[in-house]
C-alpha positions in Angstrom: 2.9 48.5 -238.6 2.7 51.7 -237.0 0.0 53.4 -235.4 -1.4 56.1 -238.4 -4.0 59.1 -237.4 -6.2 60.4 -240.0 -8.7 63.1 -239.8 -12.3 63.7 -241.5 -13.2 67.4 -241.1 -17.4 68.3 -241.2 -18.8 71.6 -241.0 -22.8 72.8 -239.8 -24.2 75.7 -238.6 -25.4 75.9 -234.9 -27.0 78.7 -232.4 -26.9 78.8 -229.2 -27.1 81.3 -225.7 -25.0 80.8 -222.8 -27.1 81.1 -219.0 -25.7 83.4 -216.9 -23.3 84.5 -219.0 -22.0 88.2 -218.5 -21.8 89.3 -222.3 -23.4 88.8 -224.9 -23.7 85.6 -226.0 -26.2 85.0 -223.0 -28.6 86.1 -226.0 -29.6 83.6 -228.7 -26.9 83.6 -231.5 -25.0 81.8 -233.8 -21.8 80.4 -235.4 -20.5 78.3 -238.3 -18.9 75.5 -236.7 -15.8 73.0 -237.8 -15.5 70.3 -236.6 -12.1 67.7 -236.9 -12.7 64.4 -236.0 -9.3 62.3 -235.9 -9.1 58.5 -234.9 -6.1 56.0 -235.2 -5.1 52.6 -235.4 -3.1 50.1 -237.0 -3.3 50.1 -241.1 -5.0 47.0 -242.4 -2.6 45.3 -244.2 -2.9 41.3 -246.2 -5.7 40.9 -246.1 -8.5 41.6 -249.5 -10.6 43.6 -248.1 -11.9 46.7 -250.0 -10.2 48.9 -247.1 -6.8 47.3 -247.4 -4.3 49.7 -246.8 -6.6 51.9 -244.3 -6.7 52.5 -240.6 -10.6 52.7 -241.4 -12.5 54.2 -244.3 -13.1 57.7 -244.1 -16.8 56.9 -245.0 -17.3 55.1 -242.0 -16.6 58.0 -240.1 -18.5 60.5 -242.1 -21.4 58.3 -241.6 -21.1 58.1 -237.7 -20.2 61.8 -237.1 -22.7 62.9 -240.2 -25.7 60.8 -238.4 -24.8 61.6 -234.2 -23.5 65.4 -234.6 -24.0 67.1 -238.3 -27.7 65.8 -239.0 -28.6 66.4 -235.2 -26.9 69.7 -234.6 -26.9 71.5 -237.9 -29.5 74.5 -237.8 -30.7 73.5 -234.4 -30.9 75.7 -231.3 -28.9 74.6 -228.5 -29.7 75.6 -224.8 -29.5 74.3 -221.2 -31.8 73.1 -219.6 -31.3 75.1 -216.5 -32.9 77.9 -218.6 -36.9 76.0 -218.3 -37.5 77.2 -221.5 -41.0 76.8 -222.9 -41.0 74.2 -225.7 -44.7 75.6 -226.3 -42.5 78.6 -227.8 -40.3 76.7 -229.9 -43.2 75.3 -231.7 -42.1 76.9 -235.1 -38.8 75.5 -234.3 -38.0 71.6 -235.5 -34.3 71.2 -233.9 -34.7 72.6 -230.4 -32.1 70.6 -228.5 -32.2 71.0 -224.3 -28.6 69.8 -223.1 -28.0 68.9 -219.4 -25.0 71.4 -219.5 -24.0 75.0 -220.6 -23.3 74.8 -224.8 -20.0 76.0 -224.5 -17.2 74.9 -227.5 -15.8 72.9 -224.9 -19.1 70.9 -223.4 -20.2 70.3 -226.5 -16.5 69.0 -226.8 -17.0 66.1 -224.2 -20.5 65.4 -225.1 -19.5 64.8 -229.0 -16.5 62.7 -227.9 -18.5 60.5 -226.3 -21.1 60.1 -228.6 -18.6 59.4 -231.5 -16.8 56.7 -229.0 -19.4 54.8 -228.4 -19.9 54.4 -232.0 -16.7 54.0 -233.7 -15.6 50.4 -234.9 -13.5 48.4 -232.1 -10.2 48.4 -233.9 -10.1 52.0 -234.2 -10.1 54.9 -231.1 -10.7 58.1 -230.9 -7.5 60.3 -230.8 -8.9 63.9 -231.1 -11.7 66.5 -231.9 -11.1 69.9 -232.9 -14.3 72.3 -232.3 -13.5 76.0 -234.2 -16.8 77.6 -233.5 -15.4 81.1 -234.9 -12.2 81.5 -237.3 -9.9 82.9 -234.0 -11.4 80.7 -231.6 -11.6 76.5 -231.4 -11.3 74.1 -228.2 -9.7 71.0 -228.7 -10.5 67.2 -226.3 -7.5 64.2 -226.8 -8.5 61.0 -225.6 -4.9 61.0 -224.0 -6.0 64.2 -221.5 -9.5 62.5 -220.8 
């Protein structure tokens, strides 16, 4: 059978400043983000399994990217830690994540791809995420580039 990509799409709402940056989204600020998560593989075929006729349940997916991304991320505040923030600050604050790397669209690209990999079921890879962190403006990561 032929190799058959599908695509879950989740949604959460993220803020986040950029260091250094010359504009401003160095301040604190946020978005509501998209995010398209889209694997592939063989359709499973003669066998009875309740995910005959699949490349993979889409709830198996929703689970992994609802538990490692949407859960984690959604109403957090993202920052690098380049910035030595004071967590004493952030008390008030329950989803203050510290990144080892700027929380651009695109590194938060690379660092979702490979938490998603090293979760999704062996028979199935990861083919491509789609980011859209405003309606005009999305990065995209394909396993094939990386």
């Amino acid at each position: 059978m032929a190799i058959i990509r599908i695509t879950k799409e989740f949604q959460f709402e993220m803020a986040h400043a950029l260091l250094g940056y010359d504009g401003p989204c160095k301040n604190i600020h946020g978005h509501s983000y998209k995010l398209d998560v889209t694997v592939k593989g063989d359709v499973k075929e003669g066998t009875s399994d309740s995910d005959e006729g699949m490349v993979v349940d889409f709830g198996i997916i929703k689970d992994i990217v609802k538990k490692l991304i949407v859960d984690e991320y959604d109403h957090s505040l993202v920052l690098n830690d380049k910035m030595k923030v004071d967590k004493a600050q952030f008390d008030f604050m329950n989803k203050l994540i510290i990144v080892p790397f700027q929380p651009t669209c695109e590194l938060l690209l690379f660092h979702f791809a490979d938490l998603i990999k090293s979760k999704l079921p062996s028979h199935i890879q990861l083919h491509s995420l789609m980011l859209r962190e405003t309606p005009t403006s999305y990065a995209e990561w394909f396993a094939a580039d990386n």
